[in-house]
N, C-alpha and C positions, 0 to 999 in steps of 0.2 A: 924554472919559471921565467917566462919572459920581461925582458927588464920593459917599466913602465913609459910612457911615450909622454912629452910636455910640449905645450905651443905655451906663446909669447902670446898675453893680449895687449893687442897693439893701438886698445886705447887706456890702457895703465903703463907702461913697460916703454920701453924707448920713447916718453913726452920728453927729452930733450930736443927731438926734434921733434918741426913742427908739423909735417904733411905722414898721411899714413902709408905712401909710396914711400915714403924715406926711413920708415917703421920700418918697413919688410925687410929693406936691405940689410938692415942694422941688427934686426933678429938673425936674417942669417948668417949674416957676419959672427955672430956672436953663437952659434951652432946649433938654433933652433930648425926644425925642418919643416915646421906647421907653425899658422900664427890663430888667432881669433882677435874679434871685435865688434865692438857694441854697434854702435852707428857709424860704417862708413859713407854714409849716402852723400853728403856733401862733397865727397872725391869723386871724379867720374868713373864708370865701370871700367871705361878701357883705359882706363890712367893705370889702376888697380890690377886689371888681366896683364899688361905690359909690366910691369912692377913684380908681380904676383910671380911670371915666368924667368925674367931677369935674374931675380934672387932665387928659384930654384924653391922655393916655398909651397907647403898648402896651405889653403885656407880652410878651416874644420868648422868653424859658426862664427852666424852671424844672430842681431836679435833683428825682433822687430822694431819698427820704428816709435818712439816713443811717442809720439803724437806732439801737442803744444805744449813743451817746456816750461813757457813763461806763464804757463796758467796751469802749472804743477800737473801736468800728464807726466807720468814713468810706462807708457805702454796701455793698450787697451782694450786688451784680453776680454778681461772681466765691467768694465763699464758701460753701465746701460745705458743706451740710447746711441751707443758710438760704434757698433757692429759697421757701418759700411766704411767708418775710417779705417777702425780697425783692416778689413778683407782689402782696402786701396793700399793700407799698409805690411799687406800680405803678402800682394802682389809684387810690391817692390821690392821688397825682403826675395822673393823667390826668383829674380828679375838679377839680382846682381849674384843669390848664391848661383844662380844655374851658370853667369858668366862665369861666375870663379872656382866654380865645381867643387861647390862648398854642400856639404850635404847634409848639415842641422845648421836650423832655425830657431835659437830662442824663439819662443811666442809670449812675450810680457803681460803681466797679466793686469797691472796698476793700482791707483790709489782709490783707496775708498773718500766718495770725493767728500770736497772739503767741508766742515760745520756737518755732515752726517755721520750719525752714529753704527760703528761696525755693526750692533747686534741686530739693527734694524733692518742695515740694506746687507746684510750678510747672503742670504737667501736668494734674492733678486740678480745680485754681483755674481752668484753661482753657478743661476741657472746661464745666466749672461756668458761666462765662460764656459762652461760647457757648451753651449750654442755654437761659438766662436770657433773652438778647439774642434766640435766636431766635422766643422766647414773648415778648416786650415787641414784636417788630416787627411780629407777628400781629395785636396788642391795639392795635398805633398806629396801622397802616397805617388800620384801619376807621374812626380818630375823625381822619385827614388830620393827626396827629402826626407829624414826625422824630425821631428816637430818636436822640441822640449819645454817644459813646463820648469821656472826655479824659485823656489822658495827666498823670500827676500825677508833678514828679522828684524823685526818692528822695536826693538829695545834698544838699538843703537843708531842704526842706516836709517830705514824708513817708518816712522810713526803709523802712516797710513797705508803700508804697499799690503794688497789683501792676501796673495799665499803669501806665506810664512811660517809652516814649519811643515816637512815630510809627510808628518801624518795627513795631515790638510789636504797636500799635491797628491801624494797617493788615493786618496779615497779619490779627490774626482779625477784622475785619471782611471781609476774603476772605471767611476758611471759613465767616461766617454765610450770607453771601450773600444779603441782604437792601436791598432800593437804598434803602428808608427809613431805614436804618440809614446816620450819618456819623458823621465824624471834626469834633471840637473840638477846636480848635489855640490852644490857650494857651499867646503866645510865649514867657512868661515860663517856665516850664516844658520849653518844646520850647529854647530857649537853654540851659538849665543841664546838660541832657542831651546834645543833641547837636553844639548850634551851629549851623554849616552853615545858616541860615536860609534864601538866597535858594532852592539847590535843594532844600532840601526842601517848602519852601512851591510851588513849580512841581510837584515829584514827588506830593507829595499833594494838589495840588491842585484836580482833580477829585472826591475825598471829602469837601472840607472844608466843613462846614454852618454853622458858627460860630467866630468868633476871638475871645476875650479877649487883653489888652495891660496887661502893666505895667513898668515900669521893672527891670531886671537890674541886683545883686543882692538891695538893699534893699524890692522891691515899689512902690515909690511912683510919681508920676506919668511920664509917657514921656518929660518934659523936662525932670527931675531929672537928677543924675550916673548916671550908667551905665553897661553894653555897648550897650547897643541903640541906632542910628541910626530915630528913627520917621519920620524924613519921609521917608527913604529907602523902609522897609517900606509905609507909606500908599502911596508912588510905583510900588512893586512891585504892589500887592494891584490899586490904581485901574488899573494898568497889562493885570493880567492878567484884569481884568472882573468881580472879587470884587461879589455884591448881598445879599450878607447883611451882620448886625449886627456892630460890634466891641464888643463888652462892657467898659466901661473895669473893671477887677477889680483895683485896687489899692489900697494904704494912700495916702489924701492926708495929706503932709507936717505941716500944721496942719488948718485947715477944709477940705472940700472945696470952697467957691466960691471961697477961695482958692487955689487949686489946677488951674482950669480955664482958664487961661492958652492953655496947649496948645489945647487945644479950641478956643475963641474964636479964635485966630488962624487957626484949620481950615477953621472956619466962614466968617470973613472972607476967604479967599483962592478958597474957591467957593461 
């Protein structure tokens, strides 16, 4: 079985420093060979391409652009009326992976907005993301993009973020019907929600494009205190042939090179 593959996201993981050129270096200093990250946009692309090559790095995903922060956007996949932010924020997304020859895209899907009730704009928010999703997978397929969809759980993280749980991402990625379009299985996330890890990682497992991992329920490292068994999960994923990246996407405890215990000992066993 081939041993499993980890990037650094370099907007969790080395925040001791401050610039995400100075992220890269320090992941690969520290023996990562791929990184990922939420929003670089405020870096410039070729700050990031020159960085990116320096440190001998991939870059594996990026998301898309969260929209306005300060009036509670997480992304805006699924929000109606915001289709052309969303596709300008598509554009950039695919603008800085093509520079960094990064070839998945989160595509975020957001909040159900505020003082509205899920049951109500459930429907609307759906068809909304499907719309979106099936114009992102038009615009990726030609640049050899993956477009991934991640469930975000509503019981701890976000109250309001609309996917949130497997079952949910899976059915409309059904009705897109798009095979460059996948499923992002952040355990952390798919734990708080539904549990049941082993079968639903076999169940969905044919969609899955990318894994993120972090420790249940605190977020920190996978061999902190927790729910999660990871050598177990590594054993399961290695087991059932998994060749993409796992994103480590959590808070380290103090430093992160203090923190990469886990990892190290990963590395040393294959």
């Amino acid at each position: 079985m081939a041993p499993l593959k980890f990037c650094a996201n370099i907007s969790w993981l080395f925040c001791e420093l401050p610039s995400f050129t100075q992220r890269l270096h320090a992941a690969a200093a520290a023996g990562f060979r791929a990184v990922e990250a939420a929003w670089p946009y405020d870096t410039e692309v070729s700050e990031l391409q020159e960085a990116k090559e320096q440190a001998g790095v991939e870059v594996v995903l990026l998301n898309t652009p969260p929209g306005d922060t300060k009036n509670g956007d997480l992304g805006l996949g699924a929000v109606p009326g915001r289709q052309q932010e969303f596709r300008d924020g598509l554009d950039l997304a695919v603008k800085y992976a093509k520079a960094l020859n990064c070839s998945r895209i989160h595509l975020m899907a957001g909040r159900v907005p505020a003082g509205a009730d899920r049951t109500v704009v459930e429907k609307d928010m759906e068809a909304t993301f499907i719309e979106n999703l099936r114009y992102a997978a038009d615009v990726l397929v030609k640049e050899g993009i993956v477009g991934l969809v991640e469930p975000i759980n509503t019981r701890i993280t976000d109250p309001r973020y609309f996917l949130n749980t497997p079952h949910q991402a899976a059915e409309i990625l059904q009705k897109v019907g798009h095979s460059n379009l996948k499923l992002q299985m952040d355990l952390f996330h798919w734990q708080i929600m539904d549990g049941n890890l082993t079968q639903n990682i076999k169940t969905y497992f044919p969609l899955i494009g990318h894994v993120q991992i972090a420790q249940v329920p605190q977020r920190n490292e996978p061999d902190s205190p927790g729910e999660l068994n990871f050598s177990y999960i590594f054993s399961l994923l290695e087991g059932l042939g998994y060749q993409g990246f796992i994103g480590c996407e959590y808070k380290p405890i103090n430093t992160t090179e203090e923190g990469l215990g886990w990892l190290r000992r990963y590395w040393n066993l294959h």
